[in-house]
TORNUSE-673484 format. One record per atom (N, C-alpha, C): atom name; residue in three letters; chain; x negated, y negated, z. Coordinates in steps of 0.1 Angstrom, whole numbers. Each point is the difference from the previous one (the first is absolute). Example, Ala and Ser with C-alpha at 12.3 -4.5 7.8 and 13.67 -1.06 7.14 Angstrom:
BEGIN
atom_rest_kette_px_py_pz
N_Ala_A_-132_57_78
CA_Ala_A_9_-12_0
C_Ala_A_-9_-12_0
N_Ser_A_4_-11_-7
CA_Ser_A_-9_-11_0
C_Ser_A_8_-11_8
***
This chain:
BEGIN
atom_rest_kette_px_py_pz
N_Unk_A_-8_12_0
CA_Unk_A_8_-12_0
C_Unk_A_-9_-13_0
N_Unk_A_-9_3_7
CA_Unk_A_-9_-12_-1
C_Unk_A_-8_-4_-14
N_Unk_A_-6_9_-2
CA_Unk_A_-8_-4_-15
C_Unk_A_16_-3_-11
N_Unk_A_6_5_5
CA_Unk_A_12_-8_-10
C_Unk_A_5_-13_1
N_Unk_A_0_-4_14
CA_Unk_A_-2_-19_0
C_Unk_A_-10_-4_-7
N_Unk_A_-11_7_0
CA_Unk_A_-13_-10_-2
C_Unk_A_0_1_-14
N_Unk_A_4_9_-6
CA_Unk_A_2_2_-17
C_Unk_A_7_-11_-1
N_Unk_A_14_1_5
CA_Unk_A_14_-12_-3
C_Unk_A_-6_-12_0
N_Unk_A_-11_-4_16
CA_Unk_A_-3_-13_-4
C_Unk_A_-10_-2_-9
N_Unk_A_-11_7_-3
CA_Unk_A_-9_-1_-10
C_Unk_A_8_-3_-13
N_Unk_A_11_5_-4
CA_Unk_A_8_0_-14
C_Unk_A_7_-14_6
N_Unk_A_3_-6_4
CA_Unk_A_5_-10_3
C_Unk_A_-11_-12_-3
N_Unk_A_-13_3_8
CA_Unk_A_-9_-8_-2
C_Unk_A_-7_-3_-16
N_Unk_A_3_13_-8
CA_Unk_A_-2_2_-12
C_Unk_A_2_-12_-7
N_Unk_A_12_2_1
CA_Unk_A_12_-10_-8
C_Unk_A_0_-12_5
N_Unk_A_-10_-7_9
CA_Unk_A_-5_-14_2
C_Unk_A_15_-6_7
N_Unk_A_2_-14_-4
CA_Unk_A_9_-9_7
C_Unk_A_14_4_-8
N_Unk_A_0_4_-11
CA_Unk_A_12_0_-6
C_Unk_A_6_13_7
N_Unk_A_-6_10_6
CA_Unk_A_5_9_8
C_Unk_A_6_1_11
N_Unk_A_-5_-9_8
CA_Unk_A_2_-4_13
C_Unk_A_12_-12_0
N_Unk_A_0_-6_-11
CA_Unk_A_10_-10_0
C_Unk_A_11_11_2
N_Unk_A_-1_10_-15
CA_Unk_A_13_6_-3
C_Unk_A_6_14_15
N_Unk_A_-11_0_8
CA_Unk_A_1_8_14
C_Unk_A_7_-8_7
N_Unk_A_-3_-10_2
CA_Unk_A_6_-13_5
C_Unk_A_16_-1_-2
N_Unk_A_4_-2_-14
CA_Unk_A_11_6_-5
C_Unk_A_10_6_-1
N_Unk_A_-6_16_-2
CA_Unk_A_8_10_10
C_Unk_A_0_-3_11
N_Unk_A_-6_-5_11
CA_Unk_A_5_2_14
C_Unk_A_11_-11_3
N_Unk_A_2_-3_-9
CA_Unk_A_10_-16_0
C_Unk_A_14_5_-2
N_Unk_A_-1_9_-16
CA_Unk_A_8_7_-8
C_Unk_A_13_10_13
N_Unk_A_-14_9_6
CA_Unk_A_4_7_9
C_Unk_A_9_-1_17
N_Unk_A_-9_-10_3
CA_Unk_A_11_-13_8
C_Unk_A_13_-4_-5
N_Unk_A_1_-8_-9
CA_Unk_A_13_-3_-6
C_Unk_A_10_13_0
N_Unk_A_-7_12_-6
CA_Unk_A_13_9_-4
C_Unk_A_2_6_15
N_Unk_A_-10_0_10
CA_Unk_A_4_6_14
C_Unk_A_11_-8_8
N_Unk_A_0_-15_-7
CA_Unk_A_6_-8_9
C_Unk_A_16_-2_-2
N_Unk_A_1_4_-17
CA_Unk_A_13_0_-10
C_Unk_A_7_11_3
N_Unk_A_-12_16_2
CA_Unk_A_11_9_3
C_Unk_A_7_-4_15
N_Unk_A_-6_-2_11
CA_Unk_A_-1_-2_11
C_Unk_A_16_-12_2
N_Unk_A_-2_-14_-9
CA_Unk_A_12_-6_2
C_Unk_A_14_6_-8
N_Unk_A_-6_7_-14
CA_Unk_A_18_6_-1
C_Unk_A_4_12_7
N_Unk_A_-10_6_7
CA_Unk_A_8_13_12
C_Unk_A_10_-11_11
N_Unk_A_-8_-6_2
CA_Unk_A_2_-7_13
C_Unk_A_12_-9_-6
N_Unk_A_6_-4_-10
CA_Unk_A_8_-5_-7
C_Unk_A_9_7_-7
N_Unk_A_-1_15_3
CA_Unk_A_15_6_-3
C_Unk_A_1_1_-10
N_Unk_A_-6_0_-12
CA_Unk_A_5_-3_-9
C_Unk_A_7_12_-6
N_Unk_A_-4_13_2
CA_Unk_A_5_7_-8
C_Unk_A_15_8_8
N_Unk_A_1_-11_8
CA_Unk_A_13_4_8
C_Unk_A_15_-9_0
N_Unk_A_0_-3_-15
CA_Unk_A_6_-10_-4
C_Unk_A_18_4_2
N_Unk_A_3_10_3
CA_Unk_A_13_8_7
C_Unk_A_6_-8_8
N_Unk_A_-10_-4_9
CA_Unk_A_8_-6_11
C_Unk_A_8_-8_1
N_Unk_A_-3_-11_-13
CA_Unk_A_6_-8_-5
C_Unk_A_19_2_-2
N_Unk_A_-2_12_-4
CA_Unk_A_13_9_-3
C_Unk_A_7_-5_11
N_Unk_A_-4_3_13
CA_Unk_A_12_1_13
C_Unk_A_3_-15_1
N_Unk_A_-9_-11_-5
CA_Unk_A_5_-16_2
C_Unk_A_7_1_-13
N_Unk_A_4_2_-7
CA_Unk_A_8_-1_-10
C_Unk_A_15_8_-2
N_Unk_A_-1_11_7
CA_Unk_A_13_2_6
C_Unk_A_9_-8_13
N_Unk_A_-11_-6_8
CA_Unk_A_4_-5_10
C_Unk_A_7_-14_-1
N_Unk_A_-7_-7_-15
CA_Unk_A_8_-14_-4
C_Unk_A_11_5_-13
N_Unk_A_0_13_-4
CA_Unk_A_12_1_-10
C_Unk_A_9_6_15
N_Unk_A_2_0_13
CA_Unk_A_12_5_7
C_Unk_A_0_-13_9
N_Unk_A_-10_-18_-4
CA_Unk_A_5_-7_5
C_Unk_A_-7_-2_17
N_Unk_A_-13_10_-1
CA_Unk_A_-2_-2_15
C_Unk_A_-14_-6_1
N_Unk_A_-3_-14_-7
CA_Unk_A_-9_-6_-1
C_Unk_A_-3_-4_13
N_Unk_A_-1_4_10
CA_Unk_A_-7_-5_10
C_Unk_A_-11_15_6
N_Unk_A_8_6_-3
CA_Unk_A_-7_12_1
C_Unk_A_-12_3_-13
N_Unk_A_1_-3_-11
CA_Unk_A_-4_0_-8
C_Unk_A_-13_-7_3
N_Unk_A_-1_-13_-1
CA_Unk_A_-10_-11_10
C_Unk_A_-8_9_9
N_Unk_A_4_4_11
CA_Unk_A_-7_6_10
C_Unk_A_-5_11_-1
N_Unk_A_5_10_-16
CA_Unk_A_-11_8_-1
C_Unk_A_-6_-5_-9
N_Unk_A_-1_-3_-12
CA_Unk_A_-6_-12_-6
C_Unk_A_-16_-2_3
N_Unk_A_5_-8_15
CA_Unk_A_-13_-5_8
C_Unk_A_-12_15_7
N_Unk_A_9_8_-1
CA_Unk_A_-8_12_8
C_Unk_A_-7_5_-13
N_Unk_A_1_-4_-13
CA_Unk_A_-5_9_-11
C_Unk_A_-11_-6_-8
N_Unk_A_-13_5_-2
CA_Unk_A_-13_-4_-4
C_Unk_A_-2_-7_-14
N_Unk_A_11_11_-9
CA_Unk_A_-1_-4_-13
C_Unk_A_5_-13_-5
N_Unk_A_-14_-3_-9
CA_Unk_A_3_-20_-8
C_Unk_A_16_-3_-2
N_Unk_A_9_15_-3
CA_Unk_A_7_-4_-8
C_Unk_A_13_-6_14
N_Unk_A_-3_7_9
CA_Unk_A_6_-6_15
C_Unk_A_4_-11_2
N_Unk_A_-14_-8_-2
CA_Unk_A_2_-16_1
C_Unk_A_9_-6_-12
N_Unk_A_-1_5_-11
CA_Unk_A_3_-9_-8
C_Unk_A_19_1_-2
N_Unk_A_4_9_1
CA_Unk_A_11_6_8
C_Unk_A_7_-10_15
N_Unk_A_-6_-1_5
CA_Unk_A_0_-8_8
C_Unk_A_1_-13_-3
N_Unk_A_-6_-3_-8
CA_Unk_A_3_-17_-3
C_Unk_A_6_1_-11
N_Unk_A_4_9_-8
CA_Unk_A_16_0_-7
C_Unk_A_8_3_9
N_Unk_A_4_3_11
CA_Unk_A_12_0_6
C_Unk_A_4_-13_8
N_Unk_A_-14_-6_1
CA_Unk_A_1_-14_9
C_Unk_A_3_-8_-11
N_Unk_A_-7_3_-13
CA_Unk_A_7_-15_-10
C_Unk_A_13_1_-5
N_Unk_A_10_8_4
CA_Unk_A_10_0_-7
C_Unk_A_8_-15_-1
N_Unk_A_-1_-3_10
CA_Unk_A_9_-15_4
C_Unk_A_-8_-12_-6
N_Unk_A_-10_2_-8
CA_Unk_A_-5_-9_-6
C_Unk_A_1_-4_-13
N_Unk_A_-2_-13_-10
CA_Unk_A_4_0_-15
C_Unk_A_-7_15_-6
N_Unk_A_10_1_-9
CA_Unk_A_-11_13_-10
C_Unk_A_-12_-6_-2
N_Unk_A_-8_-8_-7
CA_Unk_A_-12_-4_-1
C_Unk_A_-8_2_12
N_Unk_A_5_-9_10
CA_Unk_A_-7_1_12
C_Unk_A_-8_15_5
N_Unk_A_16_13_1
CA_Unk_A_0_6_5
C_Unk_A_-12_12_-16
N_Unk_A_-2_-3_-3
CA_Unk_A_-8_3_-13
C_Unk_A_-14_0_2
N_Unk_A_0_-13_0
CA_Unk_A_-18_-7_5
C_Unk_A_-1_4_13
N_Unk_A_5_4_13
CA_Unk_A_-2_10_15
C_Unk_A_-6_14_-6
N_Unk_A_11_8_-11
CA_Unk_A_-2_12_-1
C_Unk_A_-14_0_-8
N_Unk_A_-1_-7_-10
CA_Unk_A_-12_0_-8
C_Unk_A_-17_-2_8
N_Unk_A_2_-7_8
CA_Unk_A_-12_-5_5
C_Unk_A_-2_9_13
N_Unk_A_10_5_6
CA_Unk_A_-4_13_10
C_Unk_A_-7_10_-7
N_Unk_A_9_2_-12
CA_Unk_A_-7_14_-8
C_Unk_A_-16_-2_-4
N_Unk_A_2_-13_-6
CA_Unk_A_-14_-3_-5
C_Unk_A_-11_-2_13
N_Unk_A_4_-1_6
CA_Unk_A_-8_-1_15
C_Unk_A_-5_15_7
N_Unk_A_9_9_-1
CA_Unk_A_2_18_1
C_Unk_A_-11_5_-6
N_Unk_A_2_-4_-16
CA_Unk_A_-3_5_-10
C_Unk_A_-17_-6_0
N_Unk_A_-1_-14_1
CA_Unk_A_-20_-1_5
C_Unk_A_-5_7_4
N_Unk_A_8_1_13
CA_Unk_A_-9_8_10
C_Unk_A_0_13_0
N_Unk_A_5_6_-10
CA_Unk_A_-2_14_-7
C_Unk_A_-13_0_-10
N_Unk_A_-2_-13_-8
CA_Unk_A_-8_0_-7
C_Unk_A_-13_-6_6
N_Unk_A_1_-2_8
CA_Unk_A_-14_-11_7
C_Unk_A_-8_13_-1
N_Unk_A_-15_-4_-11
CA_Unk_A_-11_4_2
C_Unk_A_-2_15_-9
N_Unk_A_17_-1_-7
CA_Unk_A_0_8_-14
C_Unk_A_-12_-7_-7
N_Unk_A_0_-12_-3
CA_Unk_A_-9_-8_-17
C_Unk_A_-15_1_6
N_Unk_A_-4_2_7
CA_Unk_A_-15_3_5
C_Unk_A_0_14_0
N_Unk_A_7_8_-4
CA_Unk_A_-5_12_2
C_Unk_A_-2_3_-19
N_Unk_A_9_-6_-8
CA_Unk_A_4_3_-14
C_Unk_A_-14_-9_-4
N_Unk_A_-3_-11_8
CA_Unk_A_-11_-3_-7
C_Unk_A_-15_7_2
N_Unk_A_-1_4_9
CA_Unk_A_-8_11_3
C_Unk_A_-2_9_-10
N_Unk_A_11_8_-4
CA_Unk_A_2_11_-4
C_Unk_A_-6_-3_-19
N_Unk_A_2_-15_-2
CA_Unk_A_-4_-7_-11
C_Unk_A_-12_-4_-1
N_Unk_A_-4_-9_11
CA_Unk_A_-15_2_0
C_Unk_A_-8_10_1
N_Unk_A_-2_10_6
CA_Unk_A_-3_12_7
C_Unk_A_-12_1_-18
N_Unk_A_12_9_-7
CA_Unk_A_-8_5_-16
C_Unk_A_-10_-9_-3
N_Unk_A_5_-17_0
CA_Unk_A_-11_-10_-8
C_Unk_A_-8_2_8
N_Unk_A_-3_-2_14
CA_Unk_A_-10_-4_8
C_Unk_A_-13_14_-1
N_Unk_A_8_9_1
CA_Unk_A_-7_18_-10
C_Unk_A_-10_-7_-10
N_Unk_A_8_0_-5
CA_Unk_A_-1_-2_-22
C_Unk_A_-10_-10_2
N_Unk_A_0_-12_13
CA_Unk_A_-12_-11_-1
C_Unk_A_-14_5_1
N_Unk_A_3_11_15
CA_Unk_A_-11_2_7
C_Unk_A_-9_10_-10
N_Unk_A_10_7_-9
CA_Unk_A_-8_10_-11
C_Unk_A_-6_-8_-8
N_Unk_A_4_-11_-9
CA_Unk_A_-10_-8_-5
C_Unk_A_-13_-9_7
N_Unk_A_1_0_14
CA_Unk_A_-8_-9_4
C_Unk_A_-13_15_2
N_Unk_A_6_12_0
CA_Unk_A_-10_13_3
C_Unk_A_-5_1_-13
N_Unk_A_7_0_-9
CA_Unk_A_-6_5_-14
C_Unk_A_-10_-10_-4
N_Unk_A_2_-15_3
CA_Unk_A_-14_-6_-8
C_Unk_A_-6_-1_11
N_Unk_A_-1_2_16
CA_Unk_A_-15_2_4
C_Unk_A_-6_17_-2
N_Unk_A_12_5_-5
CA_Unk_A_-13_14_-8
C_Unk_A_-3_-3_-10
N_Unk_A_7_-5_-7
CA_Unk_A_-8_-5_-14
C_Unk_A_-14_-11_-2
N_Unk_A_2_-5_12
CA_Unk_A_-9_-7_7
C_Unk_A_-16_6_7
N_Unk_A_5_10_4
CA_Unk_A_-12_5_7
C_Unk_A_-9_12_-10
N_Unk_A_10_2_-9
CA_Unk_A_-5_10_-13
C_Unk_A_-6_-11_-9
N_Unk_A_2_-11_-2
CA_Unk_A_-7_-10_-7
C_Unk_A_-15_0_5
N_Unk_A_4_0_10
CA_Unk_A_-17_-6_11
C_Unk_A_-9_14_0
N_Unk_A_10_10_0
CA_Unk_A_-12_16_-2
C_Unk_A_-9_-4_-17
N_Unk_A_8_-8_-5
CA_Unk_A_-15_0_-11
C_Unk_A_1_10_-9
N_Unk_A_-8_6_-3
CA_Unk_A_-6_11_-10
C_Unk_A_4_13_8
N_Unk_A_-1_1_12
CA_Unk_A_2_12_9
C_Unk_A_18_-1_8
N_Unk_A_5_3_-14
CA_Unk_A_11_3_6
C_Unk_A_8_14_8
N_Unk_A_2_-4_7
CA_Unk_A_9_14_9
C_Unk_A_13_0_-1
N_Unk_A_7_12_-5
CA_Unk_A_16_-4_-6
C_Unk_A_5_4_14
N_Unk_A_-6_2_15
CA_Unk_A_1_4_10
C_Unk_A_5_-14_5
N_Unk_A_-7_-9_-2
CA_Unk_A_1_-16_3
C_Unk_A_16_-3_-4
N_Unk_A_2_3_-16
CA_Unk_A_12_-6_0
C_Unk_A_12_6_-2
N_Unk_A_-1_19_-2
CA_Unk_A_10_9_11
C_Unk_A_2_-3_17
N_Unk_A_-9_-5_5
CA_Unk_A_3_-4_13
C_Unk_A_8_-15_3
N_Unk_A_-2_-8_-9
CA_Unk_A_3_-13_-3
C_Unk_A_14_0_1
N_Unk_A_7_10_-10
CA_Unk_A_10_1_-4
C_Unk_A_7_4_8
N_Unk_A_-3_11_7
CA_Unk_A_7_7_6
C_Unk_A_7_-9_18
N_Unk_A_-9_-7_-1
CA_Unk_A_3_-10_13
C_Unk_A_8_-10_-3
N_Unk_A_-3_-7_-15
CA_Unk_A_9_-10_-6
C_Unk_A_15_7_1
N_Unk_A_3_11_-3
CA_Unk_A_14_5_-3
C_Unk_A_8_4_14
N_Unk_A_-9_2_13
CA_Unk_A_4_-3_10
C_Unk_A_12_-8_4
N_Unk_A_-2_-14_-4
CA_Unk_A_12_-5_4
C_Unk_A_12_-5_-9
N_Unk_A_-2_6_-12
CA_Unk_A_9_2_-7
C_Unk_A_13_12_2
N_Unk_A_-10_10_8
CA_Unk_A_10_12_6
C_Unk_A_2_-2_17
N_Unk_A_-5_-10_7
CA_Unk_A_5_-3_12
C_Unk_A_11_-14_-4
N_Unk_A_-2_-8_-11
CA_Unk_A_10_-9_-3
C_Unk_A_13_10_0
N_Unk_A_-3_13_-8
CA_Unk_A_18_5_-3
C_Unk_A_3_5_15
N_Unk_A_-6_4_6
CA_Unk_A_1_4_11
C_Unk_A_8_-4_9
N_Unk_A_-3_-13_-2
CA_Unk_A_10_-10_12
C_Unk_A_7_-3_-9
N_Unk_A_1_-5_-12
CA_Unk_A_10_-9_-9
C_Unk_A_12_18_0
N_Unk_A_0_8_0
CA_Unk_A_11_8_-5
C_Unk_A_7_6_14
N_Unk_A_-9_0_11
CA_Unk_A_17_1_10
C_Unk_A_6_-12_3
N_Unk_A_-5_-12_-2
CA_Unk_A_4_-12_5
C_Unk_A_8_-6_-14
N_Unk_A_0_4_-11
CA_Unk_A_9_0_-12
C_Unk_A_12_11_5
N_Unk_A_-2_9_5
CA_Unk_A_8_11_5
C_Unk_A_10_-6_8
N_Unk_A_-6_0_11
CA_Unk_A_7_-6_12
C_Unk_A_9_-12_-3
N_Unk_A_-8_-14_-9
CA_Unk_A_10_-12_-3
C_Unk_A_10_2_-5
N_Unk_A_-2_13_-10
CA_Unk_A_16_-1_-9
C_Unk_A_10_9_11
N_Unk_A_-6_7_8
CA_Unk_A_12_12_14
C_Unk_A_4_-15_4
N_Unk_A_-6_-5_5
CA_Unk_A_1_-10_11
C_Unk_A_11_-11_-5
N_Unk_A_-2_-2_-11
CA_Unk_A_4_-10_-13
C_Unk_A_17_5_2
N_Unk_A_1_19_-4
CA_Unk_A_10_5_-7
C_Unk_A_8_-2_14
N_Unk_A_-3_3_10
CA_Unk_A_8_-1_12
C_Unk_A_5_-13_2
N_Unk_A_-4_-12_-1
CA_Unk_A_3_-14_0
C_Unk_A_14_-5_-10
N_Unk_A_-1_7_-10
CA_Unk_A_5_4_-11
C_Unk_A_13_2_4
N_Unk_A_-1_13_8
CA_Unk_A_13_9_4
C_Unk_A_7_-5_9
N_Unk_A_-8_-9_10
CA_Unk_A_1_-7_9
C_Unk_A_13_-14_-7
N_Unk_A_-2_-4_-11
CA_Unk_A_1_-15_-2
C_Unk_A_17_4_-6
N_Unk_A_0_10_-11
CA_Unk_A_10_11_-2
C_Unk_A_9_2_6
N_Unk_A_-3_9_13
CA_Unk_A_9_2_11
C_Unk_A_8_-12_4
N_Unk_A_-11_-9_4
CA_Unk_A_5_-15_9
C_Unk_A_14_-9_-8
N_Unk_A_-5_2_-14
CA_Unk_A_6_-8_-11
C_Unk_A_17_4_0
N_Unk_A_2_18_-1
CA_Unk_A_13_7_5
C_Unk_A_0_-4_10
N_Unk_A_-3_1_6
CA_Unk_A_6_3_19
C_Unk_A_9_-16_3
N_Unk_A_-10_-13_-5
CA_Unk_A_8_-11_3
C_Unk_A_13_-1_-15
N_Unk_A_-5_5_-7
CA_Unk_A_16_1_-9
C_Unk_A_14_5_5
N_Unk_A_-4_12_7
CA_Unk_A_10_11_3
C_Unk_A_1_-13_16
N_Unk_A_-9_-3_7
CA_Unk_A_7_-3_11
C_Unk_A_7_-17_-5
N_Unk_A_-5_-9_-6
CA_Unk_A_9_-13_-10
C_Unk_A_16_10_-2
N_Unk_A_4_9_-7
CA_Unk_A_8_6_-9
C_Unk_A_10_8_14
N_Unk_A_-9_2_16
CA_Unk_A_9_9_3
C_Unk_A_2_-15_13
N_Unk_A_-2_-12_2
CA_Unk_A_-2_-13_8
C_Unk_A_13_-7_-8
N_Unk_A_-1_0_-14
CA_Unk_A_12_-7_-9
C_Unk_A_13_7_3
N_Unk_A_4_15_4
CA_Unk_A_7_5_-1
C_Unk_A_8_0_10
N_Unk_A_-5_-1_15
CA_Unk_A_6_-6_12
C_Unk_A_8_-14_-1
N_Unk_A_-10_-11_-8
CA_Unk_A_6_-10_2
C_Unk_A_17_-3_0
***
């Protein structure tokens, strides 16, 4: 186990600064997606059901009960639910721009710290693709300076370090392209859901009146 760190960091050290940036990178990448799975567990999201029992509760008219569980329930779509039942007594417009701007408020903070991860996953390859050209002309460089006595050992070795971080670029750039678009698709599903839920509760709020 040991000689296998010292390998990892030697190959690291290979690949000069453009390596270490992109090590740097991944550990950023990896943060973000620890923190994303971490806030939509903790955000319910895939427990969007619940929603169900507040929606029977204001089609039988028992909006206060509705409210109070409402408040006991994690999911974005909770809140926003909530301040459609409180706008009803307001102009349509009004009560429009409340619903809109809670969602969009829900809906950030689902996304906060999605676009640093996509950019990552975008940089990741070029910063690879850099570090290989910055490897290939100092081999081409140091095979210049061998002169007359060339060693194809010089610039088989050259190469083989240059291409280094062109395969630790994909490395990080492809779970964190992975992860953006899961992360992405759930936000998605998320925005979806929210979009019915306040239709059906507008549609089942109109029907009391």
């Amino acid at each position: 186990m040991e000689n296998y760190n010292i390998d990892l960091l030697a190959l690291v050290l290979k690949g000069g600064p453009v390596m270490i940036l992109l090590l740097g990178l991944s550990v950023i990448s990896l943060t973000i997606i620890i923190i994303k799975i971490i806030q939509f567990y903790k955000a319910d999201l895939h427990n969007i059901k619940k929603i169900d029992a507040v929606l029977d509760m204001i089609e039988t008219n028992k909006l206060s009960n509705a409210k109070k569980l409402l408040n006991k329930i994690i999911h974005p779509a909770a809140r926003i639910v909530l301040v459609t039942i409180d706008a009803q007594k307001l102009p349509e417009e009004d009560k429009e721009n409340q619903i809109s701007i809670e969602g969009e408020k829900e809906l950030r903070n689902l996304e906060y710290l999605l676009k640093p991860l996509e950019v990552i996953s975008n940089v990741a390859p070029l910063l690879g693709l850099l570090g290989t050209v910055i490897g290939m002309i100092n081999a081409f460089s140091k095979l210049e300076e061998s002169g007359s006595r060339v060693d194809p050992a010089i610039l088989a070795g050259g190469i083989w370090e240059a291409l280094l971080t062109t395969a630790f670029g994909l490395i990080v750039a492809i779970p964190a392209l992975a992860a953006f678009y899961w992360l992405e698709g759930r936000v998605d599903k998320v925005r979806e859901d929210i979009r019915h839920i306040v239709i059906k509760t507008n549609i089942l709020l109109k029907n009391k009146k």
